[in-house]
N, C-alpha and C positions, 0 to 999 in steps of 0.2 A: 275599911281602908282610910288610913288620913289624909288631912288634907295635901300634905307633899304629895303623897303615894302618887294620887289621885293627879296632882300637877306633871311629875315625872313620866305616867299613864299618858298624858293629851300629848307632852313632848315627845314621847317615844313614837305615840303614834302620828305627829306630823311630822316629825322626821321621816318617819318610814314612808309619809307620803311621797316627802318630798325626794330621797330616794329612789323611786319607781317614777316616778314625773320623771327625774332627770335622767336615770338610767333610758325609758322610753324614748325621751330626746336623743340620748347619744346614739341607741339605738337608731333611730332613724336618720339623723347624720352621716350613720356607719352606711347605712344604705343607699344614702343622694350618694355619698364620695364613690361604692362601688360599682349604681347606675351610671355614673359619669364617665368612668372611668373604664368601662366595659366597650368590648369591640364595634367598633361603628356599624358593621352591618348587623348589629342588632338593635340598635335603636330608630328613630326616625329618619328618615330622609334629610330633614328640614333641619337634625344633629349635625348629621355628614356634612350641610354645605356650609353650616354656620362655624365647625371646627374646619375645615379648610378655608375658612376666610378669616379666620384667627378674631373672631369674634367671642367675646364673655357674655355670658347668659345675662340678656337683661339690657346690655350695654345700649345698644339701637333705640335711640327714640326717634321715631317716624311721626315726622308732623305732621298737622292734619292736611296741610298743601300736598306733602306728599302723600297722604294716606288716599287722598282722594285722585290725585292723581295715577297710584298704582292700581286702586281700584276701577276703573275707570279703562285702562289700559288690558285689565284680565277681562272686565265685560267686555268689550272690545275682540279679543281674542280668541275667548275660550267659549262665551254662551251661544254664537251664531249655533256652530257645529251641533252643540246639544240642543239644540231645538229644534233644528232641522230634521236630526235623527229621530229625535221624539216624536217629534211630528210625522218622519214616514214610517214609523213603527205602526202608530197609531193609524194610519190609513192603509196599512197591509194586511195589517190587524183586523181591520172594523171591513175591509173588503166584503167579507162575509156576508155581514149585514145588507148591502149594498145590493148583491146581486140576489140576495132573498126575494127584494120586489120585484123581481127580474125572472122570477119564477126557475130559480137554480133547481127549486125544490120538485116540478116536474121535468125540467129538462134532465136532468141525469137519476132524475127515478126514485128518489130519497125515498125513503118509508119510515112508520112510526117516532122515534127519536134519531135518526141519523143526521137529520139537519142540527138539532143542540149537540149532536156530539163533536158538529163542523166547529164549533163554539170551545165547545169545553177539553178537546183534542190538544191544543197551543197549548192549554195550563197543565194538561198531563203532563205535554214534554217538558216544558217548566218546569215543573215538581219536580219529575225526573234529576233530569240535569244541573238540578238547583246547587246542589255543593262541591259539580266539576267548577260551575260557573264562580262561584264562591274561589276555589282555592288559584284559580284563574288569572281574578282580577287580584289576588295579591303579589303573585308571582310571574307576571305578565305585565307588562308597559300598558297603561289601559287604554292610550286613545291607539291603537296598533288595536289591541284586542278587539274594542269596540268596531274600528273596520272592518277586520275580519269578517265578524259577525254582518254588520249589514249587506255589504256584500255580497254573502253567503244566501240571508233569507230576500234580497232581491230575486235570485236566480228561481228562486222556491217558488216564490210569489210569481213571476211572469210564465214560469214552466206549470203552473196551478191550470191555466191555459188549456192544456193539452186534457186535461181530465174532465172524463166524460160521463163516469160512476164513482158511486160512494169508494170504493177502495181506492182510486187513485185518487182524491177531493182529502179522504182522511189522513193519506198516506202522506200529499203535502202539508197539510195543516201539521201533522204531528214535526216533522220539518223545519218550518217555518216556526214551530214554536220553541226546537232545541237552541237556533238560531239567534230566537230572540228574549232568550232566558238570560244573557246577559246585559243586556241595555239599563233598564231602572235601577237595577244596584251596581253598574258601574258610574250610572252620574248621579244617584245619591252618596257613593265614595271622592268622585270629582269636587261636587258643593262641598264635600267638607271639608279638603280639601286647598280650595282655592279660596273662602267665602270665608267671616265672619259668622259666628253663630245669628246675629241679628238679619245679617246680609243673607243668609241662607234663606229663609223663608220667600223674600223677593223673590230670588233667583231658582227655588225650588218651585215655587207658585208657575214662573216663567216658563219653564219647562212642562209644568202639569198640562197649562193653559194649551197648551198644542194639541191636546185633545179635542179642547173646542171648537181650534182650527181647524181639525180633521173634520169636524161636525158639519164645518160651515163646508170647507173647501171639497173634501169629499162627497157632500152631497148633489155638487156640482157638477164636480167631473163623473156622478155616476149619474147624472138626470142628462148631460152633454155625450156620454159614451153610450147611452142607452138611447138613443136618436139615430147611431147612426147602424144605416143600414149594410152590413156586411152578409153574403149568404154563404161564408166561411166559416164567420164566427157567429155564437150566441152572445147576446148580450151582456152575460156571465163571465164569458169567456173575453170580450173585451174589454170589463174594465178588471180582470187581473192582470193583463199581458199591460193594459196603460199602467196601472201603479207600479207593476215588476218593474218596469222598465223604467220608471220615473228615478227609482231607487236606486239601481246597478246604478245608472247616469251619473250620480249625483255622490256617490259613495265615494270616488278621488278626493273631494274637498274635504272628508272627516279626517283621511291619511295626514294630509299638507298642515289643517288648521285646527284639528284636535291635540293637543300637547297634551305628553305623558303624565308630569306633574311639576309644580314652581320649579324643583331641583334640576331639572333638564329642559325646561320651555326655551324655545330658540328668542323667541319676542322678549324674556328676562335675561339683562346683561348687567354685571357688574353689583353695584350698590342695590339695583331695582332691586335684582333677587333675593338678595338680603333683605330690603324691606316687606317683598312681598311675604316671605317667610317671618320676620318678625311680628308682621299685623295678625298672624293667625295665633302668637303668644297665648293671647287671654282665651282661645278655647278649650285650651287646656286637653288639645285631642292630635295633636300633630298633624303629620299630613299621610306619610304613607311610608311602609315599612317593606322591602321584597321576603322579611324569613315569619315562616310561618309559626305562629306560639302555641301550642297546645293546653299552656295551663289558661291563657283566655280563650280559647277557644270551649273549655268544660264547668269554667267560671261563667261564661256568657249562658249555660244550660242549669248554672246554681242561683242565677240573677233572677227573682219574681217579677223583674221588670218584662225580660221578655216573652215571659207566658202573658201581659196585659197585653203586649204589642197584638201578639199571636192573637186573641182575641179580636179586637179591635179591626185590624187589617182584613181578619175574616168577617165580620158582623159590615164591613164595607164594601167586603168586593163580590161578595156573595148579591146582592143586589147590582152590583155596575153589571157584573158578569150575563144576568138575565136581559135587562133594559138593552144592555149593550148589543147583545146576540137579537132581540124580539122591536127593537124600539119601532123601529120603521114597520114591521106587521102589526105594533099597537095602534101606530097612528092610521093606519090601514085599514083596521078594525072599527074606526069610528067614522068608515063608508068613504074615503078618499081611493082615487088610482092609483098604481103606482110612480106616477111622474109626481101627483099630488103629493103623494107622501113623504117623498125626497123633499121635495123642498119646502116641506111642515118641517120637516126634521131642522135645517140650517139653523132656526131662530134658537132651537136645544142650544146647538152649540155655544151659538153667540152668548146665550144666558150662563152655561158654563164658563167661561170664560170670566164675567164679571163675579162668578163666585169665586173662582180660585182667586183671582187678584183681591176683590173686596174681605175675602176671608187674610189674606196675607198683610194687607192693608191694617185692620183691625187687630189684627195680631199682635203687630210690633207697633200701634198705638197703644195697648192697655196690657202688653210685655207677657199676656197670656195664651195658651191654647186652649186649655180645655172647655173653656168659656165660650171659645166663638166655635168648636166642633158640637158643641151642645144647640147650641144656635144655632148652624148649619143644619141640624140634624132635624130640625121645628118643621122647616120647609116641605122634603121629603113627605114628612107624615102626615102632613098637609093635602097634598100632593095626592096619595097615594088614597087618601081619604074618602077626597072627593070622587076618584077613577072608581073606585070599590061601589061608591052610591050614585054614581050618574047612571042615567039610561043612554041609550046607543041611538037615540033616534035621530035623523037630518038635522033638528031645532036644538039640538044640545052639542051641536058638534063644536062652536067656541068654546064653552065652556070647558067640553073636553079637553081640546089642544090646552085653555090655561091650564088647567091643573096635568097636564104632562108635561108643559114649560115649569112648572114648578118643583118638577120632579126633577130639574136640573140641577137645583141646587147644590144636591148630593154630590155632582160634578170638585166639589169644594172641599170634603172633608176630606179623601182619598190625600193629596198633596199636604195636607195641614197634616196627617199623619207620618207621612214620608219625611216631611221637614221634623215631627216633635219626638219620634223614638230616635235616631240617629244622634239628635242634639244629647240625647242621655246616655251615652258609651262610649267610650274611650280606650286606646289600646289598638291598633289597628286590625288585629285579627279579631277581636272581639269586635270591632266596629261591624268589621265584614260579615262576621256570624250572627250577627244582631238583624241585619241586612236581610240575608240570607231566610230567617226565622220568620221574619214577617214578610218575603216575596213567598216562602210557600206556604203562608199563610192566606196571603193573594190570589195565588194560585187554585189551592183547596176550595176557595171564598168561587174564583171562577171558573171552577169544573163544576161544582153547584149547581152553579145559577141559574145558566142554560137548563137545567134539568125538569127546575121548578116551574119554567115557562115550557109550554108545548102547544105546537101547528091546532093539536083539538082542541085547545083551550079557548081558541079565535071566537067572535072579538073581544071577551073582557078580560079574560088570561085572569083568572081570580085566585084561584090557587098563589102564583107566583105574587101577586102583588101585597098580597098576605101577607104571604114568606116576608116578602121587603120591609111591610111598617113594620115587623115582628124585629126585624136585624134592627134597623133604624133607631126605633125606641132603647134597643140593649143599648146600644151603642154608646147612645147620652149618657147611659147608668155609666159603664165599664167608665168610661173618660173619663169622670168624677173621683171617683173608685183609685184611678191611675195618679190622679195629681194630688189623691187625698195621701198616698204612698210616697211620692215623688217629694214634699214638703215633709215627710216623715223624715226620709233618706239625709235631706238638709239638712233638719235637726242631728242625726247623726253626725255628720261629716263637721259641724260647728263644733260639736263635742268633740271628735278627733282632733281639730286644730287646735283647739284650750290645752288640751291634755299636753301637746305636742309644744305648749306655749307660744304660739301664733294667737292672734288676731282672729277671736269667733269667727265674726260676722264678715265679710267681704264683700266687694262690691265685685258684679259677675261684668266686667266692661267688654264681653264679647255680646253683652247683646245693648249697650247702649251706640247712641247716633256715632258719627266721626269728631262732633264738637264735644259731647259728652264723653268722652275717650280722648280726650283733652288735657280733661281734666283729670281723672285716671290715674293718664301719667305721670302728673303731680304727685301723687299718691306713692308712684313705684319710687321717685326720687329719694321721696322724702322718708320711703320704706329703708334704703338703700343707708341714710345718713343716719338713723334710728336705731338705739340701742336695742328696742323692742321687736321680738321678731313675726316680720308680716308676709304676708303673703306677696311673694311678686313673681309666682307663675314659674317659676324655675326649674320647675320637672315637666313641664310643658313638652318639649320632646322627647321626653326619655322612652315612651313609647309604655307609659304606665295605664291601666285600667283604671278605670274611676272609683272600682275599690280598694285599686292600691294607691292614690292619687290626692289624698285628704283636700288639696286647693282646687278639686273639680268641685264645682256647681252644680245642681241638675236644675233642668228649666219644666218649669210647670206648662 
């Protein structure tokens, strides 16, 4: 061929490139205008209020006065409620535990495994219920739905009371756990919600941390109810009729100051609402959609992301779920009373607490996860280490308690996982199935656990502690594994915007400060006045999945 030939050849074929580049732009053009232009009760919430306020996508720039002051305003508002819940979840829950040293186990006659089955009963009905709860909160007002439910497992919980054998004990436990199958993945929907991808982690971490409260404060009220002398009740029996009851009480204030979502919060009027709804732009995840999508709902089951979560969440809770049910017979086991052991147990708590926050803390210092659940995970095996090689005798009994405060840490990872799969899907029914995937993955993890620990195993429970460095260790691997995929995905989605002629590379400003997000908006201005086309978050509510979505991010 000659040398024309051969020129004509290169032209024809960059033509034809350039063809198919442009063709796939108009192509996707064809698509913003028909997303846009489709019936409002199919896209986002955050669509609806912004096209009834005759607002243009993009238009709102919310300074950082006001950025921090709306923020500011929602913590104010909306986190009391979710914490409080979280928190009596968690001590109605862990009741269990509580009245174990209370000798539940021969007062109503338990045999061989029926006391882990007290344990592992909640996560069945969990599982269970897992995807009534799911299609629930999307087509349900969530903070309505979430009273409901507490509400409901108060009555559970204080009527626990009345049971005096394994069938009635099991009967409420399974109860108490249909009840409380919606809580965790209505307020990891909430965070996403109302919060900034970076703010998420805070305010995820905040909500976790009431675990540790449960730790401290539960141990309290079960060393204080267990004093006193009723010849009515058992010991058992009064401190679930005091938590039921604490719960019912207290369940009015979720109704009043739990808000549905931005688009209907009574506390957001006017402009607020608008901005509150423009600061969550850069997640590129909207906020909440009432129609349910079936094509992300079997996209979220083609995504290898959430067979990692699924993993992960099980290789975590599969250990809480043991400690959680046995902690207090651990500490037991290294020759304390029962009053002793209660209040060995408080300092757990407390240590949990500084991991959830210190893990959230480091997080969005060095804008990683996988890094600090790998870290997290050091502790545990530590921990778990030492229990394995110590002896049980009077002279080693500090050492023991440290290395079972050390086994706190683990308190830390559970939350940093809640906050980093959610951060990576998009789409609201996909958010929710995503959700969904990894609570019965939870679930699975805490019907388990209980199983691995057992009453003959007393005192060194070795079997179970096994099992735990065994998850622990995976754990580390899987995470690595997860962000090694997760920076793959990025690389893809860079190539989709070249192709699409956008702007590779991006800067992700939902996870930077409110000063840094500042600057940002610089960026979108200058996106705005620019021949060249860049990314400025535009399909942000259209209620797209992250694989249909080429300007979502995924956060490592």
């Amino acid at each position: 061929m000659g040398e024309d030939g051969a020129n004509d050849e290169v032209k024809l074929n960059h033509s034809e490139h350039i063809e198919v580049a442009t063709e796939e732009i108009e192509q996707n053009d064809v698509r913003r205008r028909k997303q846009r232009n489709v019936d409002l009760k199919h896209v986002d919430e955050a669509a609806r209020v912004l096209g009834e306020a005759k607002v243009d996508e993009g238009s709102i720039i919310v300074s950082p006065e006001d950025d921090r002051r709306i923020l500011h305003r929602i913590d104010v508002a909306v986190l009391p409620a979710i914490l409080l819940v979280y928190f009596l979840q968690q001590l109605d829950k862990s009741s269990i535990s509580y009245t174990a040293v209370f000798n539940i186990v021969g007062e109503t006659h338990l045999v061989g495994t029926q006391y882990s089955w007290l344990s592992s009963i909640v996560y069945v009905a969990q599982l269970v219920f897992q995807p009534l709860s799911s299609y629930a909160i999307v087509r349900l007002p969530v903070g309505k739905w979430v009273f409901f439910n507490i509400l409901c497992w108060g009555i559970v919980v204080a009527s626990s009371s009345a049971a005096t054998n394994f069938a009635g004990l099991i009967a409420a436990r399974f109860l108490l756990g249909i009840f409380e199958a919606s809580i965790a993945p209505s307020f990891i929907a909430i965070t996403q919600m109302w919060w900034r991808r970076r703010e998420q982690t805070y305010r995820t971490a905040a909500w976790n941390s009431s675990n540790g409260v449960c730790g401290v404060f539960g141990s309290l009220v079960a060393f204080g109810v267990g004093h006193i002398n009723n010849t009515h009740l058992k010991p058992y029996q009064s401190i679930f009729l005091f938590c039921g009851c604490i719960t019912i009480a207290t369940s009015p204030f979720v109704w009043f100051f739990l808000p549905d979502s931005p688009a209907t919060a009574n506390f957001l009027k006017g402009q607020d609402r608008v901005f509150a709804i423009e600061r969550l732009r850069a997640n590129n995840m909207g906020t909440e959609t009432k129609v349910w999508k079936w094509n992300q709902f079997w996209e979220t089951f083609r995504d290898p992301k959430s067979y990692l979560w699924f993993a992960m969440l099980f290789l975590a809770a599969l250990p809480s779920g043991g400690i959680g049910a046995f902690g207090t017979l651990i500490i037991q086991g290294f020759g304390f009373d029962s009053f002793q052991s209660i209040l060995f147990n408080m300092p757990y708590g407390a240590l949990s607490i500084v991991a959830i926050l210190g893990g959230a803390w480091l997080t969005n210092k060095i804008k990683l996860r996988f890094p600090v659940i790998v870290f997290l995970c050091c502790f545990p095996v530590a921990g778990c280490v030492a229990l394995l090689k110590l002896g049980r005798g009077a002279e080693e009994r500090g050492s023991l308690l440290a290395a079972y405060y050390i086994l706190s840490v683990f308190g830390g990872i559970q939350p940093m996982l809640y906050a980093w799969a959610p951060l990576n899907a998009c789409g609201h029914t996909k958010k929710v199935t995503t959700t969904a995937i990894f609570f019965v993955a939870q679930c699975v993890g805490n019907i388990v656990g209980p199983q691995v620990y057992q009453p003959s195993m007393a005192p060194r429970y070795t079997p179970g502690l096994i099992v735990d460095l065994i998850c622990w260790s995976l754990l580390a691997v899987v995470a690595c594994i997860t962000a090694a995929y997760l920076a793959l995905l990025n690389r893809r989605q860079e190539a989709k915007r070249k192709r699409l002629g956008k702007a590779a590379l991006v800067v992700d400003t939902s996870i930077l400060t409110i000063e840094d997000a500042a600057k940002a908006r610089e960026y979108r201005e200058d996106a705005k006045n620019s021949k060249e086309q860049k990314v400025t978050n535009d399909q942000a509510f259209l209620d797209l999945t992250d694989f249909e979505n080429e300007d979502f991010v995924y956060v490592l």
